[in-house]
C-alpha positions in Angstrom: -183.0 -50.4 -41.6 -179.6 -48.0 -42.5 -176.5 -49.8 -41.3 -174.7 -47.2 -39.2 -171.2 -46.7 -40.1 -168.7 -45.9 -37.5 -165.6 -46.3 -39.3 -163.1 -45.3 -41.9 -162.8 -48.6 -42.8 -166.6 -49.1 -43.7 -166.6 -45.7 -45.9 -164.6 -48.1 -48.3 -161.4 -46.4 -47.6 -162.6 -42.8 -48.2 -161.5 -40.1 -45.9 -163.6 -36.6 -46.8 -162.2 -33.0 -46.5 -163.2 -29.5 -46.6 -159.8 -28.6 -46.6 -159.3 -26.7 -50.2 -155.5 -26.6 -49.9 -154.9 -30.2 -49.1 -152.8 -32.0 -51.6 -153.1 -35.9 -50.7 -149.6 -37.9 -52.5 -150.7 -41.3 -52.9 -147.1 -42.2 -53.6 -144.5 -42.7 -50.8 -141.0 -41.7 -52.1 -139.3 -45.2 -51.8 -135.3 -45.1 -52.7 -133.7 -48.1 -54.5 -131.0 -49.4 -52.6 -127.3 -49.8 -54.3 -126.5 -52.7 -55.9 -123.7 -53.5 -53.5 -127.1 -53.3 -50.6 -129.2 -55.2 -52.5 -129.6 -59.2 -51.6 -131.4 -61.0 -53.9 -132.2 -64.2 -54.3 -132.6 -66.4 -57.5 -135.0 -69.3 -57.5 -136.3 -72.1 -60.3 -140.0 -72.4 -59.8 -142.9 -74.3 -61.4 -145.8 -74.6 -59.7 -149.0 -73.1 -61.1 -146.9 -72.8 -64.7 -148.1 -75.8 -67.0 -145.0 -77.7 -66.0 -142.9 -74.6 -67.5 -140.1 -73.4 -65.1 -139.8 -70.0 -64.5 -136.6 -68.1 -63.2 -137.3 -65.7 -60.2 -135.5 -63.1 -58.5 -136.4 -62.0 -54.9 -135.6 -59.4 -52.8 -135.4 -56.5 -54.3 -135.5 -53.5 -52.3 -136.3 -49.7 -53.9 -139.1 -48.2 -56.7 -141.1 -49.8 -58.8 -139.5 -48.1 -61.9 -136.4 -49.6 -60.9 -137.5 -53.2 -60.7 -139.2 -52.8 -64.4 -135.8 -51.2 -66.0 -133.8 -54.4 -63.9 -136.4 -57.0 -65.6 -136.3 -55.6 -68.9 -132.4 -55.9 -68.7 -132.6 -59.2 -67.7 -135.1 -60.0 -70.3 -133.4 -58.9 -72.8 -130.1 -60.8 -71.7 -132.3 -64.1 -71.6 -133.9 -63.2 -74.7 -137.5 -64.7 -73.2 -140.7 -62.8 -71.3 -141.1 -61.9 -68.7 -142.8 -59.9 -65.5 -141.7 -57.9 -62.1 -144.1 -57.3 -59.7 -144.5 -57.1 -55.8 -140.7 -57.1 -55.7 -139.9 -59.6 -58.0 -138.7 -60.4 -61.4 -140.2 -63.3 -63.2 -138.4 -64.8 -66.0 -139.5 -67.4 -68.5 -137.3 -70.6 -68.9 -134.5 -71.9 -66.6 -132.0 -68.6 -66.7 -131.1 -68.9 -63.0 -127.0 -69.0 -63.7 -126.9 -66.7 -66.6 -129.1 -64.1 -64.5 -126.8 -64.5 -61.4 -123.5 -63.8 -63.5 -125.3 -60.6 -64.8 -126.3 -59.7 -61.8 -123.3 -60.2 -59.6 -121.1 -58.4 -62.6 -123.4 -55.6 -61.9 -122.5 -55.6 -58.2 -125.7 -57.1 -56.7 -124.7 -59.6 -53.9 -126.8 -63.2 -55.6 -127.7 -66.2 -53.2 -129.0 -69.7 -55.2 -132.0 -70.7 -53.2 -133.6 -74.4 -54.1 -131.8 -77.1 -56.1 
């Protein structure tokens, strides 16, 4: 027996239109705050990492773009790899004071959370 859907949620997410002219933006327009807006916070993690610390920065508020262009600078001032995602930029290796002089030179306001 057919299970009966009676939901958008059961079509999988699909939403079906017969609408020729309908132009569906999959992307909200989200604005990256100033630097002088911004709090971050930079933390020494790790868990889940082999026993390697890793150097995180949370908090960051505005584009995806402009998280990737902030982690590559940062990368680049450490000299190590790295990652952003989900509104955070992972660093490789124990950077945590180096990244918050950077960061606060560049006007973002930098809080030291954990040891």
């Amino acid at each position: 027996m057919a299970k009966k859907t009676n939901s958008f949620e059961d079509l999988g997410g699909f939403v079906f239109s017969t609408n020729e002219d309908f132009e569906f933006d999959t992307q909200e327009a989200v604005e990256t705050l100033a630097p002088k807006d911004q709090r971050l916070e930079a933390h020494l993690d790790k868990k889940n990492r082999g026993g390697k610390i890793a150097t995180i920065i949370k908090g960051f508020e505005g584009n995806e773009e402009d998280l990737k262009t902030l982690a590559k600078k940062l990368k680049t001032l450490c000299g190590v790899g790295g990652s952003a995602k989900d509104g955070d930029i992972i660093i490789q290796g124990n950077f945590r004071d180096k990244i918050m002089e950077y960061l606060t030179k560049e006007g973002y306001k930098v809080k030291r959370v954990g040891g």
